[in-house]
N, C-alpha and C positions, 0 to 999 in steps of 0.2 A: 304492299301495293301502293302507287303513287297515283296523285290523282290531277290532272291539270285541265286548263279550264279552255274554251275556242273563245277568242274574241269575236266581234263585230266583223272582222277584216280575216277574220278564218284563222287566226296566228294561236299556235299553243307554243307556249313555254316547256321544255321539258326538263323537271324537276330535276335540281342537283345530284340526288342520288341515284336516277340515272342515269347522267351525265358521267357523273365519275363510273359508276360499274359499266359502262360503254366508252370508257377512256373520247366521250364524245366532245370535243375543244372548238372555242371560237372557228367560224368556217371553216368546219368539218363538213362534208355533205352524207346526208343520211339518206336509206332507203324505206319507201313503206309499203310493205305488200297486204295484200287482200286478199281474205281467205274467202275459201265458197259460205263461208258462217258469216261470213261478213264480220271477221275480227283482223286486226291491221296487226303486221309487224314490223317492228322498227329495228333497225343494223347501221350503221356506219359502213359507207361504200367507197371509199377514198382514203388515201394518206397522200402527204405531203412529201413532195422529193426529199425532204432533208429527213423523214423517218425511216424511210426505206432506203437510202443511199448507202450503200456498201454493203449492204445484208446478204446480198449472195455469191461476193467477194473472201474466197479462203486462199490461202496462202499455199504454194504448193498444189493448187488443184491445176489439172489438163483442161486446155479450151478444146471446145469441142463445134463442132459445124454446125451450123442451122440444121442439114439433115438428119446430121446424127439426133439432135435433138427431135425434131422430128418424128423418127424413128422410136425413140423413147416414149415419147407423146403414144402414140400409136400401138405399141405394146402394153403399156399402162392402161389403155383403153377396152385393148382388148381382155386385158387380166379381167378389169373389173366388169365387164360383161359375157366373161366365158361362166357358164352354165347356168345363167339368169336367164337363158330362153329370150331378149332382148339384145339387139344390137343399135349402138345408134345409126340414125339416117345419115 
């Protein structure tokens, strides 16, 4: 457990060793959600173009169309809430 402190100006520091185990780096932007317990959690909600630049670039792969993708999107969706008795809106 790490433990950090709220200044005057509402600012907490978050402790290096969460920093590193959230790969969290100078202007990263973080996210903090609120539970109904009223306990917060924190995530990293960003990267920087130059981390993610060519990461879904392979060699040899077929482009494919906005629809087709699309299409994909929308079957994946459906996978994942075929017989959950839920559909999204």
């Amino acid at each position: 457990m790490a433990l950090a402190t709220v200044t005057t100006k509402g600012q907490v520091t978050i402790p290096k060793e969460i920093r590193d185990s959230l790969n969290i780096k100078t202007g990263d932007k973080i996210e903090i959600l609120i539970t109904n317990e009223r306990e917060a959690t924190l995530r990293p909600v960003s990267k920087k173009v130059d981390d993610v630049f060519g990461k879904l670039h392979r060699i040899n792969r077929q482009a494919v169309s906005i629809d087709e993708m699309n299409e994909a999107v929308k079957n994946r969706i459906k996978e994942k809430f075929q017989g959950g008795g839920s559909e999204p809106t």
